[in-house]
N, C-alpha and C positions, 0 to 999 in steps of 0.2 A: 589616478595621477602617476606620471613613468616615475622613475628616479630622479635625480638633484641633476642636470644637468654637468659636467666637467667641464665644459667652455664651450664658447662660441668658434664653431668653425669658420678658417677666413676663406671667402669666398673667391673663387680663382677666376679667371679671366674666361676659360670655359662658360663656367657656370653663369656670368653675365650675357655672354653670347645666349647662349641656350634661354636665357628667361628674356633675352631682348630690352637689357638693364644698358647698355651702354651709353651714358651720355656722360655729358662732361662734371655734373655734380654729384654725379648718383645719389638722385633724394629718395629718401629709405619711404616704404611703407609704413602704416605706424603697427607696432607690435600686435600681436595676435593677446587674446583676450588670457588663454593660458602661455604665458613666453616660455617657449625654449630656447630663445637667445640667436636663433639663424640670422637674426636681420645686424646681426652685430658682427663687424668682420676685425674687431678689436678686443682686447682685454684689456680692465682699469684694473690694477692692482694698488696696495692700498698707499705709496709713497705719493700715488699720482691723482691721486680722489683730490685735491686742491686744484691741479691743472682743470681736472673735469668740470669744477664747479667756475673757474675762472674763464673757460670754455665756452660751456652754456648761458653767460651771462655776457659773452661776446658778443654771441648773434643774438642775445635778450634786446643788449642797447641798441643794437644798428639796426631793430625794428621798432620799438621804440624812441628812441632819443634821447629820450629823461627813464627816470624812476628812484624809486626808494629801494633800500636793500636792509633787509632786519637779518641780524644772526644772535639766535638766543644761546648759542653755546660758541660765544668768537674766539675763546681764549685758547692759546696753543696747546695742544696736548704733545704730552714728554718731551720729546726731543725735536719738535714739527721747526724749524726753521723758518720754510715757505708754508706759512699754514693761509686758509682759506681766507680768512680776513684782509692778511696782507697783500694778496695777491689780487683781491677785489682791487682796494684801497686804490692799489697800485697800478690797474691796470688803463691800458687804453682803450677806445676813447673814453676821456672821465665823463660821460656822460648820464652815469648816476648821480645822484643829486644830495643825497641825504640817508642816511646810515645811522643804524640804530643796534648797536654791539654790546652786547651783554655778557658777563661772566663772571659766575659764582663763586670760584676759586682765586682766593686775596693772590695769590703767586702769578695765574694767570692772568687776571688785570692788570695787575702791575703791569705786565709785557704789553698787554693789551693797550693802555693808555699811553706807554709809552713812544708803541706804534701809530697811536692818534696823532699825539703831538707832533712828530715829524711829517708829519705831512702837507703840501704845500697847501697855502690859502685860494681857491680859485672862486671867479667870481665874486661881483659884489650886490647889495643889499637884496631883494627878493631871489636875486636868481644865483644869489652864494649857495656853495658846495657848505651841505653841514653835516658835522659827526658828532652822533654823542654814545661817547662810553658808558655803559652804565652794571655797577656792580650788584650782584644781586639776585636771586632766582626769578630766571626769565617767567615761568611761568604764576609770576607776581608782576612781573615787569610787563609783561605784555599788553595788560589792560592798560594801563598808562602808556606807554609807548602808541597802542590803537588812540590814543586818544589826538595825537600829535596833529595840528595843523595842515602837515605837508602831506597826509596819508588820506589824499581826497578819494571821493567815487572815480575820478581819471587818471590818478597816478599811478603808474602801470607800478607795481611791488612784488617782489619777491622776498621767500623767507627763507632760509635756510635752518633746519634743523638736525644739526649735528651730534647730537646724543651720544652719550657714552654705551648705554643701554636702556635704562626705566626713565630718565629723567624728566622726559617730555610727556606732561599729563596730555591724556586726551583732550581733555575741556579749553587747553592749549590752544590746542591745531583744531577745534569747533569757533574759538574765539578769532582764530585767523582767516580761517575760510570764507564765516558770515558777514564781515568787518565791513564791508562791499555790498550795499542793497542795488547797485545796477552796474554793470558792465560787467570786464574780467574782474576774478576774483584774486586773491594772492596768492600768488603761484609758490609753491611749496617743494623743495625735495627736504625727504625724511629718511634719515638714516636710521635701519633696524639692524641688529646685531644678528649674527648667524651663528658664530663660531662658536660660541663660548654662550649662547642665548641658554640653552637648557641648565648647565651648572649657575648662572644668574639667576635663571626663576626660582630654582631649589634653594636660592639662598636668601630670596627677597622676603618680606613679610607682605601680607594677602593683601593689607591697606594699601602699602608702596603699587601694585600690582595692579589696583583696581584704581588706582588715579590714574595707573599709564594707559590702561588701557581703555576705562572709564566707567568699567563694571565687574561685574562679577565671572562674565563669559570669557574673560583673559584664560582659564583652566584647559578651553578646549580646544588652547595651542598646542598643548603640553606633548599632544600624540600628532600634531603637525611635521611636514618636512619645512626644513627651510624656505624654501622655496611658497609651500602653499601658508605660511606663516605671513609672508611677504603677500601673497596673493589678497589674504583676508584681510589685509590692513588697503589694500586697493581697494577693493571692494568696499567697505567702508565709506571710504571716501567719496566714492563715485556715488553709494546710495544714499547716506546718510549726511554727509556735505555737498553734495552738489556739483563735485569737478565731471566734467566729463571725458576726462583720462586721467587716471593713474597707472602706474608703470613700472614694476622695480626693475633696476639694474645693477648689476652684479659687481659686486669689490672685490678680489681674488687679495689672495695672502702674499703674491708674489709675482713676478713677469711669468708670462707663457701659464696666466692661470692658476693650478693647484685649487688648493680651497677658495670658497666664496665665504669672506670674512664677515659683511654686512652686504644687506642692498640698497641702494640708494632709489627711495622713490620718488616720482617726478610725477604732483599732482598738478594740473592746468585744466582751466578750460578755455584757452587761445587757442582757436583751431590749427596753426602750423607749429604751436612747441613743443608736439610730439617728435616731430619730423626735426625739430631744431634738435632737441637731445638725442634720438641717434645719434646725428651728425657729432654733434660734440663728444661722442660717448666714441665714435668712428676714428676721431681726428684730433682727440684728447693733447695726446704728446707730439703731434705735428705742427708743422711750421702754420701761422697762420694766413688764411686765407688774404687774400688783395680785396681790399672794399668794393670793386670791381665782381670778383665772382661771389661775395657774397652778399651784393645785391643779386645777381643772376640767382642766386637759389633762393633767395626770399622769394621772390618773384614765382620760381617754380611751386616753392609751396605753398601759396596764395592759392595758385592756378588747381593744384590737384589739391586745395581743402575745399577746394569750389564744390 
């Protein structure tokens, strides 16, 4: 395995000619099984990881129409203003339907319910917009949350896992994957720490260590690159849960790159939302697409998952 990659190079107009990429969506291939990040003609740094996930959950609805949204770590961290919750909540079309927000830290709930309450009422009796806060360690909260009415075999669902670093037990993200005995599963991104991962482990006790990870093989990270740390947590998932892509993607410390702080992994087995997170991962901090072209690239991605 080469080095840590330093960023994705953006790909010039040249280089589209030359590979005979030019069309009006440019829909990405999906990432190679070892990424080194070519297929990314962007950098998320990490002020802009809430746009990304508000992003990816753009083109989630407008192929979908409905769904559920679980975030087991909703509450803002430090000074987050626009943090990922809000920005769900708030976003257009509301076409998610029901929300399930969780967070351990009495400070952050507080902000976190806060941000519930203000939000308008939409829709009425079965087909009302629901949110429930809930305080508490998600991965307690979980099994009760899976138990919820609205989290059918068809409700299309995503989860967000936003982690600090250890806190998301493994048996977590086993209980979320399975939850689903026919169609897609719940689509996942999992945030793994990079930066600052090695002085964490040194300081975590073996038990904390072996919930996260869900055994005692968490040790033979220890001589991992970031990168292939993030790989073996893919890997996982695609053998031992069933997704058939996962995928990390790079959270830099700052604009134009530097460090890769955490990676954001994107597990699915929807055959085009690989192809949809590029794009979103491409088009993070840009103006959003017209309902117009991004029907036209749903459409393409259909076409080439065929």
């Amino acid at each position: 395995m080469g080095p840590v990659p330093k960023g994705p190079r953006r790909l010039t107009q040249k280089d589209l000619e030359d590979r005979g990429q030019i069309r009006l969506l440019d829909l990405p291939k999906a990432p190679p099984a070892r990424p080194k990040f070519h297929w990314l003609q962007q950098s998320i740094w990490t002020n802009n990881k809430a746009l990304l996930i508000k992003r990816y959950l753009y083109y989630f609805v407008n192929v979908t129409h409905h769904g559920s949204y679980i975030d087991g770590f909703a509450g803002p961290q430090k000074l987050e203003t626009n943090w990922a919750a809000k920005l769900v909540l708030e976003s257009e079309p509301r076409w998610l339907r029901h929300f399930f927000l969780c967070e351990l830290r009495a400070g952050s709930f507080a902000k976190l319910r806060n941000l519930c309450d203000q939000q308008p009422i939409i829709g009425k009796g079965k087909s009302a917009r629901t949110i429930e806060p809930r305080q508490g360690d998600f991965n307690e909260l979980v099994y009760e949350i899976l138990k919820s009415p609205y989290l059918t075999e068809k409700e299309a669902t995503f989860c967000l896992l936003d982690q600090r670093t250890f806190e998301c037990h493994w048996s977590t993200v086993e209980a979320l994957a399975r939850h689903k005995k026919v169609g897609n599963k719940i689509e996942l991104f999992y945030f793994l720490a990079c930066a600052w991962f090695a002085r964490a482990m040194s300081r975590k006790a073996h038990a904390k260590l072996e919930l996260w990870w869900g055994n005692s093989g968490w040790q033979a990270l220890r001589g991992l690159s970031d990168i292939d740390r993030a790989q073996a947590i893919c890997d996982r998932m695609v053998r031992e849960l069933g997704y058939k892509s996962a995928q990390p993607f790079p959270i830099y410390r700052r604009r134009g790159a530097g460090r890769v702080m955490y990676y954001m992994i994107h597990a699915t087995d929807y055959p085009i939302a690989p192809a949809l997170m590029v794009k979103a991962y491409n088009r993070a901090v840009t103006p959003l697409e017209s309902p117009k072209q991004i029907e036209m690239f749903i459409e393409e991605a259909k076409q080439a998952a065929k």
